[in-house]
N, C-alpha and C positions, 0 to 999 in steps of 0.2 A: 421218265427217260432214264433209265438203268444205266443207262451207256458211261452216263456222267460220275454215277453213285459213289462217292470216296475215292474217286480217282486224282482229282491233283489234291496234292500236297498243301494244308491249309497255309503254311508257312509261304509258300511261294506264292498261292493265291494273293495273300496278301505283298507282297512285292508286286506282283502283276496289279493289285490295283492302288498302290502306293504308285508306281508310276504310272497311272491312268490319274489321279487325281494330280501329277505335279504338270501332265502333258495337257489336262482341261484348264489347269491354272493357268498356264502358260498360252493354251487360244483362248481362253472368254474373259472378259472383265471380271477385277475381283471389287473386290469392297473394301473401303479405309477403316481399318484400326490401328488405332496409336499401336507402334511398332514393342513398346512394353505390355500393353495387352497382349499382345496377339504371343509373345514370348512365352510373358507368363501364363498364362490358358492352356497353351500349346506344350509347357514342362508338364503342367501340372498332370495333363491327360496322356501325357506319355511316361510322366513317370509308376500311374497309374494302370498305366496298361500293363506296363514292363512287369511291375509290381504284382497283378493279379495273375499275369500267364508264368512266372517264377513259383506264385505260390500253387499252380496246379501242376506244375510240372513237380515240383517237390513231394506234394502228397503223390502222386501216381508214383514217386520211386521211393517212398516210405512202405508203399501197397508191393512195390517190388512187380509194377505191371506195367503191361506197354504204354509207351505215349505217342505210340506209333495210330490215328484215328483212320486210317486206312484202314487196318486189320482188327476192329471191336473184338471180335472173337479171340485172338489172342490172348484178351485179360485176361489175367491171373483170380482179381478181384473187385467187388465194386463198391468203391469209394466214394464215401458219402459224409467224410470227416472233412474238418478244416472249410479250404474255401468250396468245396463241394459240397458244404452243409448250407451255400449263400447262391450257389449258383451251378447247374449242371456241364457249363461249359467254359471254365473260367478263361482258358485260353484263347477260346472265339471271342469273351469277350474285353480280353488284353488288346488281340489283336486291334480288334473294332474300335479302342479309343486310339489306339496308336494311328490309326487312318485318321480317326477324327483331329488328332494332334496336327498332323500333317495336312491338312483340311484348314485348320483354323492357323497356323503358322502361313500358309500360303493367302490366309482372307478372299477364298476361295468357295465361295456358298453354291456352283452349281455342283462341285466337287462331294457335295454332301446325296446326291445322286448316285454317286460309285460307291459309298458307304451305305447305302440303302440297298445296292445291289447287290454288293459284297454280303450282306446279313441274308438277306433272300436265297441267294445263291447257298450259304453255307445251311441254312433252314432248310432247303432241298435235298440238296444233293451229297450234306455229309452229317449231318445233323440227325434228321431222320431214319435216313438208311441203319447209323452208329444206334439208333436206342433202337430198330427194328434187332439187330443183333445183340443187342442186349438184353432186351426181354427175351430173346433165347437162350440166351447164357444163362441169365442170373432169374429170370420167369416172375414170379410177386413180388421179390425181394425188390426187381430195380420198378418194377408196377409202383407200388410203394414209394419209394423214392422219386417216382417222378411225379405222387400227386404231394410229396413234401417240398420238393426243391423246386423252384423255375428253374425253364432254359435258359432265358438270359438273366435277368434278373428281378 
């Protein structure tokens, strides 16, 4: 479905389903954890998250290239240093624990459904399409790179 392909914004996606897991937490039963688990769990995967989608954003503006994932073709260049020598998508997958923080602060287990969706959904529809343009761009080089690095991790 084309129609979809790179069109919203991963940032906002993630808002949209940041508050689809606070609205499922809120109708279905959650689950008890001591309220300092659930804190510290929930820092440590968002400081995590926070931490991985800083250090991709960093390398993409050391490369002097867009971090704009709507428009692949814009890159300047393809970055395979730093946290992109660990992981093809470090910012999808900042996002992703930052849901999961928000997941596990809430003690919220069906909420790990819109987390599954949320990764499915970016595997489709912005994921794919992004390396489909990139092996245009960049042709063996990102070939290469993508039988060295994983997508997520």
């Amino acid at each position: 479905m084309a129609l979809l392909d790179k069109k919203i914004p991963p940032l906002a996606l993630t808002v949209v389903a940041g508050v689809g897991i606070w609205a499922l937490s809120a109708a279905l039963p959650g689950m008890y954890l001591p309220g300092w688990l659930r804190l510290s769990v929930s820092l440590i995967l968002l400081l995590l998250g926070v931490g991985v989608c800083a250090a991709g954003v960093l390398e993409f503006r050391r490369a002097q290239t867009t971090v704009d994932p709507r428009k692949p073709e814009s890159s300047a260049s393809l970055v395979s240093s730093g946290i992109y020598s660990v992981t093809r998508n470090p910012m999808y997958v900042g996002f992703t624990l930052v849901l999961l923080a928000v997941t596990v602060f809430l003690a919220s287990p069906w909420s790990l459904l819109i987390v599954v969706a949320f990764v499915l959904y970016l595997n489709r529809y912005q994921i794919r399409p992004e390396e489909h343009a990139l092996v245009e761009i960049f042709g063996p080089e990102f070939t290469e790179y993508q039988s060295r690095v994983r997508r997520w991790l």
